[in-house]
Structure formats: structure tokens, C-alpha cells
N, C-alpha and C positions, 0 to 999 in steps of 0.2 A: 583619388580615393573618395567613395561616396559621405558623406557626414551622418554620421550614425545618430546623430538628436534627432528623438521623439519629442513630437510636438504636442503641446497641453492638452489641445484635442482629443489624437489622439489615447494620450495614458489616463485622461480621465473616461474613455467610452472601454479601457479593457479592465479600467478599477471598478465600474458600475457593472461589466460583465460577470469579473470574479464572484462580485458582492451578490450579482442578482443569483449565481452558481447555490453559492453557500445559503441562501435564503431557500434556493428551491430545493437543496438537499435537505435542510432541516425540515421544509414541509411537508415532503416524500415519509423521512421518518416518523413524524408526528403523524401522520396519514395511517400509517401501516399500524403503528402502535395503539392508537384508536382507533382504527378497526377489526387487528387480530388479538389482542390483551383484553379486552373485556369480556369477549368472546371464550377464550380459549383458558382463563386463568380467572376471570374476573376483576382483572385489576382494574383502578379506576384510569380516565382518559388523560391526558397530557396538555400540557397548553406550548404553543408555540417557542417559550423560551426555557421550559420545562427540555421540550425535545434538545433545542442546544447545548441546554447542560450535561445531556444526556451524551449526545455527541461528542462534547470534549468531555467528560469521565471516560468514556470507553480510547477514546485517543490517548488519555494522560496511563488508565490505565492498561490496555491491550499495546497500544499503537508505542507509546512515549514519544520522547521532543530529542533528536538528534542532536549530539552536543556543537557538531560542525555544519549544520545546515542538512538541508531534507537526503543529498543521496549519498552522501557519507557511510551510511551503515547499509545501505542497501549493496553498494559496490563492495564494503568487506567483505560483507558475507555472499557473495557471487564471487570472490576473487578468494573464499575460502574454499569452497566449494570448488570452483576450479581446479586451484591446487590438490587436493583432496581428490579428484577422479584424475589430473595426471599421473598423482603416485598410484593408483589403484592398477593404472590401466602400466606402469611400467613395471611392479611387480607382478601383475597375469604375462608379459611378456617374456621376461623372467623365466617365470614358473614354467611355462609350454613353448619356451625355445629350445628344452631338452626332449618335447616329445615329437617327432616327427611324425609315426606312424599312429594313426586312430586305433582305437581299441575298440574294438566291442565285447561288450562283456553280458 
């Protein structure tokens, strides 16, 4: 079986990938927000750590922090959901295993 260690190298060129990710998201948003908000509301413009905080208020409050790790709540509510369109779709079967013949009305 092959050895599954990641080597220093490696995990520090995908820590500085994330890190440069997250730097270029916030300056995408700081971008947008200095050039549609002044514009369009008059707000004043934003500074680069201004946009991150921005970014996590909207995550702390739209998004939140899963108590079990990132796909925890994403798989409940997909595996409610699921469940929730099998019962749907056994009671339409139900319902129009008594009608054979179409109706038109």
C-alpha cells in the first residue's frame, strides 16, 4: 500500500494556495463594493480588511459555523429533502394506483 504522508513541500504550496484563494476573494469583494456602493447608494468605499470583516459578518450571520465540520448540515438537509420527495412520490402512487383509466374532463 502506497504511504499516504504529505510532504512539507507539498502542504505548505496548498496552505499558500488557500491563503492566496481567500485574499483574492476578499479583493474581488472590496472591488465590487468600491465600485457599485458609491455609485449606486453613496456609501463610502471600503478598505481591504473592512471587506473581510464584511465577509465573515455575512458568513457568521447568513452562512453560520457548523457544529460538526463544513458538510454536516449540508447532507441533513439533502438527506431531508430526499426523504421528503420519497414520501411525496409514495403517496401520488397511492393516490393513482386506484385510477386506471384517464379522464378527461
Amino acid at each position: 500500500m502506497r504511504n499516504r504522508k504529505m510532504n512539507p513541500g507539498k502542504f505548505i504550496l496548498i496552505a499558500l494556495f488557500g491563503l492566496g484563494m481567500i485574499v483574492l476573494f476578499i479583493f474581488v469583494v472590496m472591488s465590487l463594493w468600491n465600485w457599485l456602493m458609491p455609485l449606486i447608494f453613496g456609501i463610502s468605499i471600503i478598505t481591504f480588511w473592512q471587506a473581510a470583516g464584511l465577509l465573515l459578518l455575512s458568513r457568521i450571520l447568513f452562512g453560520g459555523f457548523p457544529p460538526g465540520g463544513k458538510g454536516n448540515r449540508h447532507h441533513s438537509k439533502k438527506d431531508y429533502w430526499k426523504k421528503r420527495m420519497e414520501e411525496r412520490c409514495r403517496e401520488n402512487k397511492e393516490e393513482n394506483s386506484g385510477n386506471t383509466a384517464l379522464q378527461v374532463g
